[in-house]
C-alpha positions as CSV (number, residue, x, y, z in Angstrom):
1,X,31.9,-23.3,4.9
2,X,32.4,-26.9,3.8
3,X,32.9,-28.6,7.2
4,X,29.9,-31.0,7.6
5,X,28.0,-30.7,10.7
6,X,24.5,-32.2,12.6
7,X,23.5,-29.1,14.1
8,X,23.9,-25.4,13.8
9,X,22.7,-23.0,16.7
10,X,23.9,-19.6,17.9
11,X,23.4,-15.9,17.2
12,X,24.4,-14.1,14.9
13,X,23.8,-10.6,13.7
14,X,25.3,-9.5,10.5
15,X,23.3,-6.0,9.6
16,X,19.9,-5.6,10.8
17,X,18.6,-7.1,14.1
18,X,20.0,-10.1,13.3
19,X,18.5,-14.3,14.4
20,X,19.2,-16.9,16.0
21,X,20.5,-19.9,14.0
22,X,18.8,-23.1,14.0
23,X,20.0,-25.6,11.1
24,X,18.9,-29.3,10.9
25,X,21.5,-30.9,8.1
26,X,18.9,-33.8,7.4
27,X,19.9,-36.9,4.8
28,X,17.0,-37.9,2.4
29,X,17.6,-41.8,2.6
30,X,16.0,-42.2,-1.0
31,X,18.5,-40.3,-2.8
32,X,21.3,-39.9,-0.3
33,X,21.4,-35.8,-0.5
34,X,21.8,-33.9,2.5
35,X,20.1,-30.7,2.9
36,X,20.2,-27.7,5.6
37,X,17.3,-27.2,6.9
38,X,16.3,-23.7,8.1
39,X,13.9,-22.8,11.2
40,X,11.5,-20.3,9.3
41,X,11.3,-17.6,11.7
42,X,14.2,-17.7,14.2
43,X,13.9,-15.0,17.0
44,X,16.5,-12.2,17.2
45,X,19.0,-12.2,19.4
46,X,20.1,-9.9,22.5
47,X,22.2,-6.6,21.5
48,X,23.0,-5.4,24.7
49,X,26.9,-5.5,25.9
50,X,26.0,-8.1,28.5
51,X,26.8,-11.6,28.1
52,X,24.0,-14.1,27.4
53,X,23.3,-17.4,27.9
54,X,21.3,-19.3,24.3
55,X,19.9,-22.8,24.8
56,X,18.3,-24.9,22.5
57,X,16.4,-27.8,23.7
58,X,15.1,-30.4,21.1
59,X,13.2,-33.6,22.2
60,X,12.8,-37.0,20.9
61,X,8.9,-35.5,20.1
62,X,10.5,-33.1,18.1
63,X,9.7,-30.5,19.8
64,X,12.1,-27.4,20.0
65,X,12.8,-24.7,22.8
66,X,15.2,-22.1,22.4
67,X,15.9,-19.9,25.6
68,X,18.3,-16.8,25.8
69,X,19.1,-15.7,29.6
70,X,16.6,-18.6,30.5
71,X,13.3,-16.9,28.6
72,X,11.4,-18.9,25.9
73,X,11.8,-17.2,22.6
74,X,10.8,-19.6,20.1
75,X,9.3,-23.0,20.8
76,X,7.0,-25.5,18.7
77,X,7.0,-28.5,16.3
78,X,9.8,-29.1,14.2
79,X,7.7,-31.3,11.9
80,X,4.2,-28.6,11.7
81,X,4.2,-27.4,8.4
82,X,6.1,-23.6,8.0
83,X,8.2,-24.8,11.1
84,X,11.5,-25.8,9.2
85,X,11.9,-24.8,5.7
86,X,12.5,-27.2,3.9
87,X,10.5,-29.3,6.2
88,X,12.5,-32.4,7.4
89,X,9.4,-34.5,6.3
90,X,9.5,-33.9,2.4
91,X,5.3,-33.5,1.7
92,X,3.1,-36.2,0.0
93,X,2.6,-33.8,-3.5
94,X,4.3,-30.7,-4.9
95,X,3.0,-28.3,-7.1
96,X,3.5,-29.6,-10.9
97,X,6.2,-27.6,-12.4
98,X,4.5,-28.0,-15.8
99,X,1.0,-26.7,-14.8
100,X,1.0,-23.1,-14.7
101,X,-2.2,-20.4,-14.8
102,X,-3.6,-20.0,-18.1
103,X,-2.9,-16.4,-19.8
104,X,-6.9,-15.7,-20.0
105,X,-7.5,-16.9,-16.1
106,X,-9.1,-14.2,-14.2
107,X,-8.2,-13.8,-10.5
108,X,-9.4,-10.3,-9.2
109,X,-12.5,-11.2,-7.4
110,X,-13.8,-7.0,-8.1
111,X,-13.1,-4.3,-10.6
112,X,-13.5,-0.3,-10.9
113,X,-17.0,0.2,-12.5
114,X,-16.3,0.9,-16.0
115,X,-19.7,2.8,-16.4
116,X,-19.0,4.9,-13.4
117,X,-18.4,8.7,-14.0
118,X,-17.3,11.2,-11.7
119,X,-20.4,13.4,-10.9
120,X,-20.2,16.9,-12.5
121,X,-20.3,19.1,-8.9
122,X,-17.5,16.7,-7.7
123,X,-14.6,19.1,-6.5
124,X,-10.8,17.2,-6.0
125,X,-9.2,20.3,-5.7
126,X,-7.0,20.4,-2.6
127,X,-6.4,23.7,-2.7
128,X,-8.2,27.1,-4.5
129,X,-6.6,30.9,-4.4
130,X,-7.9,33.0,-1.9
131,X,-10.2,35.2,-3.6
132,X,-10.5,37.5,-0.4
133,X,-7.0,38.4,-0.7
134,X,-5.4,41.5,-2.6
135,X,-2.3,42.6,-4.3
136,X,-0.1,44.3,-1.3
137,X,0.9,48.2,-1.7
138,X,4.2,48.4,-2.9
139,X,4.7,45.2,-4.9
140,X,6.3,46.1,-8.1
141,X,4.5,44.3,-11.4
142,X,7.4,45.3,-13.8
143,X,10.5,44.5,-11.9
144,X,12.6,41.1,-11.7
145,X,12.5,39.5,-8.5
146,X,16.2,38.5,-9.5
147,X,19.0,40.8,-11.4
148,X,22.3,40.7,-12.2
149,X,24.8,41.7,-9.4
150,X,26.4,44.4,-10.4
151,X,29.1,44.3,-8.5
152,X,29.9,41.2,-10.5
153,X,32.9,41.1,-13.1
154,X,34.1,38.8,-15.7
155,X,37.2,37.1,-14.6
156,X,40.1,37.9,-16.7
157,X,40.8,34.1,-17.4
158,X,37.4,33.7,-18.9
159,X,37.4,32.4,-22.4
160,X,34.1,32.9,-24.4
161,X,35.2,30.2,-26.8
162,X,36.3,27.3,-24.4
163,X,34.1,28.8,-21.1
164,X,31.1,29.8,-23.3
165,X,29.1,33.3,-22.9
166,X,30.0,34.7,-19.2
167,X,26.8,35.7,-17.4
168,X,27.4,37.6,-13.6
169,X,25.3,35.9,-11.0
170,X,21.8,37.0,-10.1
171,X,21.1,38.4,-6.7
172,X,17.8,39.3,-5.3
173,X,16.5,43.1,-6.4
174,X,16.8,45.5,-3.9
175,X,13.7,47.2,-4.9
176,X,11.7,44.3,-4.2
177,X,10.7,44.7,-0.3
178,X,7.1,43.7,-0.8
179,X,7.2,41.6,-4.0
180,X,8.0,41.9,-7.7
181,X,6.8,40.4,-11.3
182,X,3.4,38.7,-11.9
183,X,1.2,39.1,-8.4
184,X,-0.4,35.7,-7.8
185,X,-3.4,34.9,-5.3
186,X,-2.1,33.0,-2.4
187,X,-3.5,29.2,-2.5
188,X,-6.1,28.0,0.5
189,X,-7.4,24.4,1.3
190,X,-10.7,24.1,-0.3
191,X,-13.6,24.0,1.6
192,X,-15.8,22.4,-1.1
193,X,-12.7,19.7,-1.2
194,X,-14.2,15.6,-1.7
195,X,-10.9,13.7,-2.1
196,X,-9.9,11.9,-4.8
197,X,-12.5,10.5,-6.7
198,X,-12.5,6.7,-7.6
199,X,-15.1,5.0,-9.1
200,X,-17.2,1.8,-6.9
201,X,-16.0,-1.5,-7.2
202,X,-18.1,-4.0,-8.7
203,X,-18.5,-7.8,-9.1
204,X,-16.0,-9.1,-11.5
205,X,-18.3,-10.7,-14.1
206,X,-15.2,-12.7,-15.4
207,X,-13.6,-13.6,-12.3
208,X,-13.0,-17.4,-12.0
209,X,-11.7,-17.5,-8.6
210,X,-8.2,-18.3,-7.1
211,X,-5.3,-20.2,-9.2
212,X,-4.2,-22.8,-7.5
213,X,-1.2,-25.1,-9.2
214,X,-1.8,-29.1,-9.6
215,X,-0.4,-31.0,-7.2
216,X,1.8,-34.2,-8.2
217,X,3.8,-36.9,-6.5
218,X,6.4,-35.9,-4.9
219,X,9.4,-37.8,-6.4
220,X,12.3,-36.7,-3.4
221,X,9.4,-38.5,-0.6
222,X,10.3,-40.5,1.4
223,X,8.1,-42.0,5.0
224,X,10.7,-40.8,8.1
225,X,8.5,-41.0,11.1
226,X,11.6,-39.9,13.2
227,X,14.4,-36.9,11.2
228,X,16.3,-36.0,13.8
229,X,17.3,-39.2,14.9
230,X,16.9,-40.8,11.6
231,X,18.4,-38.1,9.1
232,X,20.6,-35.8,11.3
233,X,23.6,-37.5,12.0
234,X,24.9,-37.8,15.9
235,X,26.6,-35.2,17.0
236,X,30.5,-36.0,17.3
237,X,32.3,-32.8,18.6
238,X,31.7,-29.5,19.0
239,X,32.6,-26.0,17.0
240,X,32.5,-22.7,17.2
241,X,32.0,-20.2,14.4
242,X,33.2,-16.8,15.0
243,X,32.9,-14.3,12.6
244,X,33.6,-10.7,13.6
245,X,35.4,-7.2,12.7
246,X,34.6,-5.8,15.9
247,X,36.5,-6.8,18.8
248,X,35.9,-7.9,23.0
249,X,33.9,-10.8,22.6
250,X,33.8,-13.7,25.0
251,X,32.4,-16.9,24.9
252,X,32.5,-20.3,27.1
253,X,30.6,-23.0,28.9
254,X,29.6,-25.1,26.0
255,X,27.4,-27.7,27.0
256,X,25.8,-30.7,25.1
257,X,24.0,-32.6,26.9
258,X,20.3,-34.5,27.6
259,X,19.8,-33.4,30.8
260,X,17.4,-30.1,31.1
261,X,18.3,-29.3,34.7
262,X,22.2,-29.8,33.7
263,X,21.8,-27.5,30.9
């Protein structure tokens, strides 16, 4: 994890689908520091069992390709903002650490009417019982759906005092073949149902519009019309990364070079 390096590209798919690597370790030449720098939204690689060919292509314009079997996946500007994060060209002025949104600032642009009121013939119930239906013959008001079985004993082992009171399992009354204890009308969707009522939205009287943080100087600037050959060191060997618990991968053909049609 600590070996240096200019460039980092490759798949790799830990959980999930998984991207495609691209890191740009860039040098700030004001301070010295080198940072990684992250493309923002790598594509995902291939998860087939095939091999695969990945190619990444970056020109002096900065502008980035990366290919897998040959087929564009990501392409664009390495220094357009949201590319690269954190962009290789640090921005003029960042948001002022010290300046944050006042407790009493209002940002919700409309509110629930407070002087709304559900209308009185407003019905939100999903469901109503069924007045057309009737108790069926046979059902039993004064018997237990459940009893005691009786075939049930108390095991001999069974100590009141350390197992507490023994009680023999329940089991579903016989008697019950059409239905037993309190007789309850089925439920039906309601045809008179409106939904869930919510009151209108209204103008927020208080509403001052969208927060947005004071910018400052950005003390880490620096101009770097050029990064990638200005920050990112040369490239001086290769490496390979391999990180696995599975087993029967392959890999070969490693190719640097600044010839498209070689590559």
């Amino acid at each position: 994890d600590s070996t240096p390096y200019s460039i980092m590209f490759g798949p790799d798919k830990c959980g999930g689908p998984g991207k495609v690597h691209l890191i740009l370790r860039a040098r700030n030449p004001g301070n010295g520091t080198i940072t990684e720098r992250h493309l923002a939204s790598p594509p995902v690689p291939d998860a087939s069992d095939y091999t695969h060919t990945y190619t990444l292509k970056i020109s002096p314009d900065h502008k980035y390709e990366i290919s897998i079997d040959g087929e564009v996946k990501s392409s664009g500007d390495l220094l357009a903002e949201g590319v690269v994060a954190p962009p290789l060209r640090p921005p003029r002025e960042v948001p002022d650490p010290e300046d944050t949104k006042p407790a009493d600032w209002v940002d919700l642009a409309v509110i629930p009417d407070p002087n709304a009121t559900k209308p009185a013939d407003w019905d939100d119930r999903e469901k109503v019982e069924d007045e057309a239906a009737t108790k069926p013959r046979g059902w039993l008001d004064n018997e237990s759906p459940m009893i005691d079985d009786p075939a049930a004993k108390k095991p001999e082992e069974w100590d009141d005092e350390e197992d507490g009171e023994w009680t023999p399992n329940q089991i579903v009354n016989p008697k019950c073949k059409v239905g037993c204890g309190q007789w309850k009308r089925p439920l039906k969707p309601n045809p008179a149902y409106k939904g869930v009522w919510k009151p209108p939205v209204i103008d927020n009287p208080d509403y001052k519009g969208p927060w947005t943080q004071r910018l400052i100087p950005n003390p880490d600037f620096y101009e770097d019309e050029a990064p990638i050959t200005s920050s990112v060191a040369p490239i001086g060997g290769v490496a390979l990364e391999l990180w696995t618990i599975d087993s029967g991968y392959m890999f070969d053909n490693l190719i640097i070079t600044r010839d498209p049609q070689l590559a």
